[in-house]
C-alpha positions as CSV (number, residue, x, y, z in Angstrom):
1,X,10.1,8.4,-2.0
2,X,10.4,4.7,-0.6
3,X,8.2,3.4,1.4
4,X,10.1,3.8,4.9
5,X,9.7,1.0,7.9
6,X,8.0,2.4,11.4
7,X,12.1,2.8,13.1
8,X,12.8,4.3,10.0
9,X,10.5,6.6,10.0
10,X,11.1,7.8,14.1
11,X,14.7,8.1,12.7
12,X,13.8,10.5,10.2
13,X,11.3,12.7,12.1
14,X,14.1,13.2,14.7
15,X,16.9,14.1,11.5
16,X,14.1,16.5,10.0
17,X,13.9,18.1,13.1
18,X,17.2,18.4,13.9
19,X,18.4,19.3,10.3
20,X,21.7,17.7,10.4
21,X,22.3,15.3,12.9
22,X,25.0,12.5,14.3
23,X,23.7,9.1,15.5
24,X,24.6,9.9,19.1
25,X,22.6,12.7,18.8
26,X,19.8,10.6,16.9
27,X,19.9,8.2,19.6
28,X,19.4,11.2,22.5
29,X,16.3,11.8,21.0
30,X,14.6,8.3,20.9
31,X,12.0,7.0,23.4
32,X,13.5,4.6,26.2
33,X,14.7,2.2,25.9
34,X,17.7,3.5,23.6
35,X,18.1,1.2,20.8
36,X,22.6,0.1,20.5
37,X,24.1,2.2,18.8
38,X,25.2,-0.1,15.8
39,X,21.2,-0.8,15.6
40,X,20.9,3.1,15.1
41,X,23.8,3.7,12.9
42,X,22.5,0.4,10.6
43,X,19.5,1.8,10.1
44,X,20.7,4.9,9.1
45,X,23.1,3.2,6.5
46,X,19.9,2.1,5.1
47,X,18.7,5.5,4.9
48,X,21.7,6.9,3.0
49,X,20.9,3.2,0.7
50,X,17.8,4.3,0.0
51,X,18.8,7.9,-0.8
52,X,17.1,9.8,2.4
53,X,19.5,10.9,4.3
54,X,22.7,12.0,3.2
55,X,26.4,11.6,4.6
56,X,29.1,14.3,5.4
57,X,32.4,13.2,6.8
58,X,33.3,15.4,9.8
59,X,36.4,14.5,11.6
60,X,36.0,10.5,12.1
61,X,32.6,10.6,12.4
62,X,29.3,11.8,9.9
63,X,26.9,13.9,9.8
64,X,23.4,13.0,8.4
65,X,20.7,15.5,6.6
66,X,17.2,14.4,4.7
67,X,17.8,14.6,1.4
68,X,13.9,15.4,1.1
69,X,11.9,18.1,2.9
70,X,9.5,16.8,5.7
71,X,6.2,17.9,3.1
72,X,7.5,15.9,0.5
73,X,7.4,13.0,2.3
74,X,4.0,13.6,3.7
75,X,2.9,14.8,0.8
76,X,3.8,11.4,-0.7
77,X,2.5,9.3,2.1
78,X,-1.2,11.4,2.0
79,X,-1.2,10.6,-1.9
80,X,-0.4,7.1,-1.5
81,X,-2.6,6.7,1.7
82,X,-5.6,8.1,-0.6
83,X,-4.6,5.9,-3.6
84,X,-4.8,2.6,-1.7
85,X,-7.5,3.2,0.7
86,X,-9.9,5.4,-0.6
87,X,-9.9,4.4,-4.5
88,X,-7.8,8.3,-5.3
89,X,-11.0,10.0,-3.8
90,X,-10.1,13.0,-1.5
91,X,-13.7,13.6,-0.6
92,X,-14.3,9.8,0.8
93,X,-10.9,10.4,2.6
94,X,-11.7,13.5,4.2
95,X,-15.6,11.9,5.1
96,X,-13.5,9.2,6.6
97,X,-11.5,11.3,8.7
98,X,-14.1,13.1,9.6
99,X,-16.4,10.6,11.2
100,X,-13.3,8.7,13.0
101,X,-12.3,12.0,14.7
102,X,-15.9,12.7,15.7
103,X,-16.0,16.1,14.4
104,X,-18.3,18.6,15.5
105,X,-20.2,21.1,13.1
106,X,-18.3,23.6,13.8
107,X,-14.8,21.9,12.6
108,X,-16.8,20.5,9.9
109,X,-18.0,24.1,8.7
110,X,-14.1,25.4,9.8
111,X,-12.8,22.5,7.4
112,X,-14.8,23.6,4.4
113,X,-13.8,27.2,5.3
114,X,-9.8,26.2,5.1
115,X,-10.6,23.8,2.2
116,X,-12.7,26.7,0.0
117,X,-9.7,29.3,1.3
118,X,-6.9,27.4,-0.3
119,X,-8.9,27.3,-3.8
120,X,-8.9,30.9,-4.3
């Protein structure tokens, strides 16, 4: 999936959580100050563009659904994230992670617990 810009990105959390979604409603759910209209519903041209969201003519108006599910796209991003900042290494990521978050042993020992869990 292509990289998406940080608006881009809000846009899509709010269609993924909505499902299907028009820009008014879009716009409803983004932080004050509301962006214009036309700013939402350019940026959301961009996102059909760019083949992530998808158009269906209701009435005079569209509808907009993720062409994607939310997991594939954070799928992507962790992989891509791990690529360029941690030379492909899960381990260094997850040591990274783990000191900026100030983990205590307990979540450490509850991480490895999850993390040997989803190996059997």
């Amino acid at each position: 999936m292509e990289k998406l810009t940080k608006r881009e990105d809000q846009i899509m959390q709010i269609v993924w959580q909505l499902k299907k979604a028009f820009i008014r409603e879009i716009i409803e759910k983004l932080p004050e100050p509301k962006p214009h209209y036309n700013s939402v519903a350019t940026i959301v041209k961009i996102l059909v563009k760019k083949g992530v969201l998808k158009s269906e003519k209701i009435g005079n108006t569209h509808q907009y659904s993720p062409v994607a599910e939310f997991e594939d796209y954070r799928d992507s991003n962790l992989s891509n994230i791990k690529k360029t900042f941690f030379g492909n290494s899960f381990p260094k990521m997850m040591a990274y992670f783990a000191k900026e978050e100030n983990l205590s042993e307990r979540e450490i020992e509850e991480l490895i617990k999850e993390i040997k869990s989803k190996k059997s």
